[in-house]
C-alpha positions in Angstrom: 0.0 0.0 0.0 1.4 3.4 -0.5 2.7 5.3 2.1 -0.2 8.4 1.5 -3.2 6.8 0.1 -4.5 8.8 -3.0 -7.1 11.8 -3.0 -7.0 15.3 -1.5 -8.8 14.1 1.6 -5.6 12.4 2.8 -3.2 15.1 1.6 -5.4 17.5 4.3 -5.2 15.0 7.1 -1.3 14.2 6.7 -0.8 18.2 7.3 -3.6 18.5 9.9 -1.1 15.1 11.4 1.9 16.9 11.4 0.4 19.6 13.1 -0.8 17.4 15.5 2.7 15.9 16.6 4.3 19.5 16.2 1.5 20.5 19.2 2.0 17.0 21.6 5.7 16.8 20.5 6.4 20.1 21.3 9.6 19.1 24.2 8.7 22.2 26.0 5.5 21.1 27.2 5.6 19.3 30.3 3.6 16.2 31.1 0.2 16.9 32.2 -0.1 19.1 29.1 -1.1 18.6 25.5 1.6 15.9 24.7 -1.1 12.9 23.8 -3.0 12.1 20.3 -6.3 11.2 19.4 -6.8 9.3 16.0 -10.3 9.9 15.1 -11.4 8.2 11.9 -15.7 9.1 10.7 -17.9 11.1 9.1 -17.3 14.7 8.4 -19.7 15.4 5.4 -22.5 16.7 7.0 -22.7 19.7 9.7 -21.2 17.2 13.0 -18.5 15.0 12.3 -19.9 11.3 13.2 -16.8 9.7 14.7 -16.6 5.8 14.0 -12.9 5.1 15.6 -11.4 6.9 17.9 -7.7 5.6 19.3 -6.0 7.9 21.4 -2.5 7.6 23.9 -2.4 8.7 27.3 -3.2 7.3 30.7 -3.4 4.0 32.3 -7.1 4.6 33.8 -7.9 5.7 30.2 -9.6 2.3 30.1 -12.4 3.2 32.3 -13.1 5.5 29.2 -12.6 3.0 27.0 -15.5 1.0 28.3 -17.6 3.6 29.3 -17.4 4.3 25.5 -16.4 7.5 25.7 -13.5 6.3 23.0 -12.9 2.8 20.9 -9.4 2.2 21.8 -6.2 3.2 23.7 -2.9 2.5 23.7 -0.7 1.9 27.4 2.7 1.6 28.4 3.6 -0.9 30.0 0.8 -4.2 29.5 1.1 -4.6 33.5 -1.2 -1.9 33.4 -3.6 -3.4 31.4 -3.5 -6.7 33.5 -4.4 -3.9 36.4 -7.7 -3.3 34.9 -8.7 -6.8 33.4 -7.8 -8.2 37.1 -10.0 -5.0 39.0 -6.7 -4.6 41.5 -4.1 -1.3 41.8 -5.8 1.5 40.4 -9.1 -0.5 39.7 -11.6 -1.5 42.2 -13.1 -4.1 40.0 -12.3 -5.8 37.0 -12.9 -4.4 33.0 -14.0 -6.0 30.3 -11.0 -4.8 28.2 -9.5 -6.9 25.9 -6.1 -6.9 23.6 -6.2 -5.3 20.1 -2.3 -5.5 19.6 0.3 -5.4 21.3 2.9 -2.9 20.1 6.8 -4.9 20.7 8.8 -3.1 23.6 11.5 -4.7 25.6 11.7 -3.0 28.8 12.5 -3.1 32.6 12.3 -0.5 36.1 14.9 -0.4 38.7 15.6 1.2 41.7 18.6 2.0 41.3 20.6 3.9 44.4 24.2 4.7 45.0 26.3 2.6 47.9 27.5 6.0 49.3 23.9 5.9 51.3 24.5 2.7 52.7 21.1 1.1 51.3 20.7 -2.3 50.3 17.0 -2.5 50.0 14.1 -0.3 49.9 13.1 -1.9 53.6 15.9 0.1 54.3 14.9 3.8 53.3 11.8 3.4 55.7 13.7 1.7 58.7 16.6 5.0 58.4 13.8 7.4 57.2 16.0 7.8 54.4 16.0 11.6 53.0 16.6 10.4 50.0 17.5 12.6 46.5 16.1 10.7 44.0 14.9 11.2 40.1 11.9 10.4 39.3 9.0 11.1 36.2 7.6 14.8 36.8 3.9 13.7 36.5 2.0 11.8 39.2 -0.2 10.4 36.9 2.9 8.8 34.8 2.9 4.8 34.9 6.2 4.8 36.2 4.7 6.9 39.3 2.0 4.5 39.4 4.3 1.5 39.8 6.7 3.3 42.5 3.4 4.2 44.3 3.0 0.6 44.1 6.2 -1.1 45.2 6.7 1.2 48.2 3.3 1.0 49.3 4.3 -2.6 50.2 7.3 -1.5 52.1 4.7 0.9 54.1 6.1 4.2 52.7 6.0 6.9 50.0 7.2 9.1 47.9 5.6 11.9 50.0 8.1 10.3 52.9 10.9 10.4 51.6 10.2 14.1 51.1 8.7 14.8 54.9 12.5 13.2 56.0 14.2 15.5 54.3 14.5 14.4 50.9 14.2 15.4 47.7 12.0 14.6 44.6 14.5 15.4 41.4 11.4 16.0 38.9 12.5 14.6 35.5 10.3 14.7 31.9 11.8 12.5 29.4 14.4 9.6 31.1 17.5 11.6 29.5 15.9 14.8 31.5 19.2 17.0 32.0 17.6 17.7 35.5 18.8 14.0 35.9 21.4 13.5 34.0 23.9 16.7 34.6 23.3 15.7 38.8 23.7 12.1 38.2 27.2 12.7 36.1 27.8 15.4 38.9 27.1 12.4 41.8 25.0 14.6 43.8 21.9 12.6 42.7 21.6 9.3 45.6 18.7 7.5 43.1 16.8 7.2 40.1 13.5 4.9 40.4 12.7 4.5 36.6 12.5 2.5 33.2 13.7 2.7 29.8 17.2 1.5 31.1 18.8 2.3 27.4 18.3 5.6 27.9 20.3 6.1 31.4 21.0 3.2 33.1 24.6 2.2 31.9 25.3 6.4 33.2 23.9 5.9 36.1 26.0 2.7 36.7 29.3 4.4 35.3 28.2 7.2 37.9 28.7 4.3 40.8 24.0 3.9 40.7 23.3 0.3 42.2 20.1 -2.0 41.1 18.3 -2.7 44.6 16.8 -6.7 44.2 13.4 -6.8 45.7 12.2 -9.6 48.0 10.6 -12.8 47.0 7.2 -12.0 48.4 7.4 -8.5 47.4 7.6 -10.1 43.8 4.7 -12.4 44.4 2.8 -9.4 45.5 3.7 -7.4 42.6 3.0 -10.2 40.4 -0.3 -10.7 41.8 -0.9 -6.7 40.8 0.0 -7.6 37.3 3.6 -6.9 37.4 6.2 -9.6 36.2 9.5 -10.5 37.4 12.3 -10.5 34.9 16.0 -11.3 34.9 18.4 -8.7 33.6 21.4 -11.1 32.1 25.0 -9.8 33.0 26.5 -7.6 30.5 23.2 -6.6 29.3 24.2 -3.8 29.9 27.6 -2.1 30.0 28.6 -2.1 34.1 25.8 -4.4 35.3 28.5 -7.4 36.5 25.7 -9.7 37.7 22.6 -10.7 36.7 20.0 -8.7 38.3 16.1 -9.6 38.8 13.8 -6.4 38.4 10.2 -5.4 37.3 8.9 -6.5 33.8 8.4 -2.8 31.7 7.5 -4.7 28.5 5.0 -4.2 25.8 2.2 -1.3 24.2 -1.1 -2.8 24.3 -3.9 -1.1 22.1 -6.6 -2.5 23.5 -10.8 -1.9 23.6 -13.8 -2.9 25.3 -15.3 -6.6 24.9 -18.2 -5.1 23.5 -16.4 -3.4 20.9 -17.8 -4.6 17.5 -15.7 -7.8 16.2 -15.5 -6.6 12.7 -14.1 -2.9 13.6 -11.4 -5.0 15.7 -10.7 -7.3 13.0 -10.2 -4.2 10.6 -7.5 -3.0 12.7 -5.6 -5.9 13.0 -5.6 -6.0 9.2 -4.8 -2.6 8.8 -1.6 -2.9 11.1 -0.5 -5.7 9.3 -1.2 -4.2 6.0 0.6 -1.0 6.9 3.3 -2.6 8.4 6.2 -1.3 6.1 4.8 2.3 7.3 5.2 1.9 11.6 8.4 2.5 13.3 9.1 -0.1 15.5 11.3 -0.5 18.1 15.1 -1.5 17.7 15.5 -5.1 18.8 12.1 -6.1 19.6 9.9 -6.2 16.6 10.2 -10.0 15.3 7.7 -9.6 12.6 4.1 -8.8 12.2 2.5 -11.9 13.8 4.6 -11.3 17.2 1.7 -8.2 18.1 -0.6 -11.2 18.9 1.9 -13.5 20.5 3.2 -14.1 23.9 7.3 -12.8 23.9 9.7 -11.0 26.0 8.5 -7.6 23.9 4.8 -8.4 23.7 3.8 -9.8 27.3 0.1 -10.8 27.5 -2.0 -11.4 30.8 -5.1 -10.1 28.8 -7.1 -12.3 25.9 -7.0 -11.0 22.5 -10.5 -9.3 21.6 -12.5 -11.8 19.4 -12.0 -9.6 16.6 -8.3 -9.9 16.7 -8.7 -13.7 18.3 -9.7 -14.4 14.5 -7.5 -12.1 12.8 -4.3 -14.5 14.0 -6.5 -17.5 13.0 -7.1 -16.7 9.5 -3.8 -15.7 9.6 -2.5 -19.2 10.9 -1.9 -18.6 14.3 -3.5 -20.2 17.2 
């Protein structure tokens, strides 16, 4: 398929596109703002556009308006999120009828990663010293990174809002390569960085002397029972990390919809990702192919069925 379908109609919505990532990819913008994008595909030929599909990026609990039906489909980061809602535990109080779509191929892990010069070996540790702790985190609180930290130290019985009432400090960062992180980290006035997308800073932050924290068994189980999987960092991985180190699962971009969506609409999406294929940026070292967006893989985890629509998408496809 070309790479701009033909007609004038398409010409107008690849500018009014551009436009669109000019606005939400504007790097001054900070998060909370107008950084996320809503594909709306309908009817504009009378005097109300009729929307038919509407996919946007943003928020974990966008799901709640994804079955409510306030929009067809949404995209997350990471799929532990989406568990969340199918299961009804973390930030849901009962479970959705969401269901996968596709699943977008991202490798990824978070760490808690903390320099020796504190003298903490666990995050048991920052509450039993009252820690005050200067450590880098994502600027907004509605962030699934932020949602995950909330998360882990709520088991250990403390906060992020702790850490500051000892003393500490919250080092507000935007993007992981922030220079509000990165210039203190190099400087080694920062103590911590609680984050993901480890290609971006972590082998930094271990050159600048950072140290993964392991968590303990049952605070994996609990995790994992929130949707969260453990995964095993190999040695060498990355550049500085001498020993294999087990950390949180950060894997995988769900688009995913409501049950009730429509089968076919579903179904039309699957094929149009597929057909389009040659057109979508994927990610370096974890796209396999176009068949791995409905199968289980390190890049593509999946604690949520596919929709029907896509369940029969990967059969007439010749998957199971």
């Amino acid at each position: 398929m070309e790479p701009l379908p033909r007609g004038a109609n398409f010409l107008r919505a690849k500018m009014l596109w551009e436009v669109g990532l000019q606005f939400a990819g504007n790097p001054a913008t900070p998060y909370g703002g107008n950084r996320d994008v809503c594909i709306t595909v309908g009817n504009g030929s009378g005097d109300a556009f009729r929307p038919a599909l509407r996919m946007a990026t943003g928020s974990p609990i966008l799901a709640r308006e994804v079955v409510a039906g306030g929009i067809e489909m949404a995209m997350v980061n990471p799929s532990g999120l989406l568990t969340q809602a199918y299961r009804g535990v973390g930030l849901y109080t009962a479970p959705l009828p969401v269901r996968i779509v596709a699943v977008y191929p991202s490798h990824d892990q978070f760490v808690f990663a903390v320099h020796p010069r504190t003298g903490l070996r666990s995050l048991h540790d920052i509450k039993e010293r009252r820690y005050p702790l200067q450590v880098s985190v994502k600027e907004d609180p509605t962030h699934s990174t932020r949602v995950l930290i909330d998360q882990v130290l709520g088991l250990h019985g403390f906060s992020l809002a702790d850490i500051e009432a000892w003393g500490g400090r919250l080092h507000m960062s935007g993007s992981p390569s922030d220079v509000r992180r990165m210039e203190p980290m190099r400087r080694g006035t920062l103590e911590a960085v609680f984050d993901e997308a480890l290609v971006v800073w972590f082998e930094e932050g271990l050159a600048s002397g950072l140290v993964p924290l392991e968590l303990d068994p049952d605070v994996f189980a609990r995790l994992d029972a929130l949707g969260w999987r453990r995964v095993v960092i190999p040695a060498g991985r990355y550049r500085g990390l001498a020993r294999d180190h087990a950390c949180i699962d950060y894997s995988g971009w769900p688009l995913y919809a409501s049950a009730a969506l429509p089968e076919q609409m579903v179904y039309d999406v699957c094929a149009a990702l597929a057909t389009r294929e040659a057109e979508i940026q994927w990610e370096d070292g974890a796209y396999t192919g176009i068949m791995q967006l409905w199968t289980e893989s390190e890049a593509t985890p999946m604690d949520v069925p596919l929709h029907p629509g896509a369940a029969r998408f990967v059969r007439e496809r010749g998957g199971k």
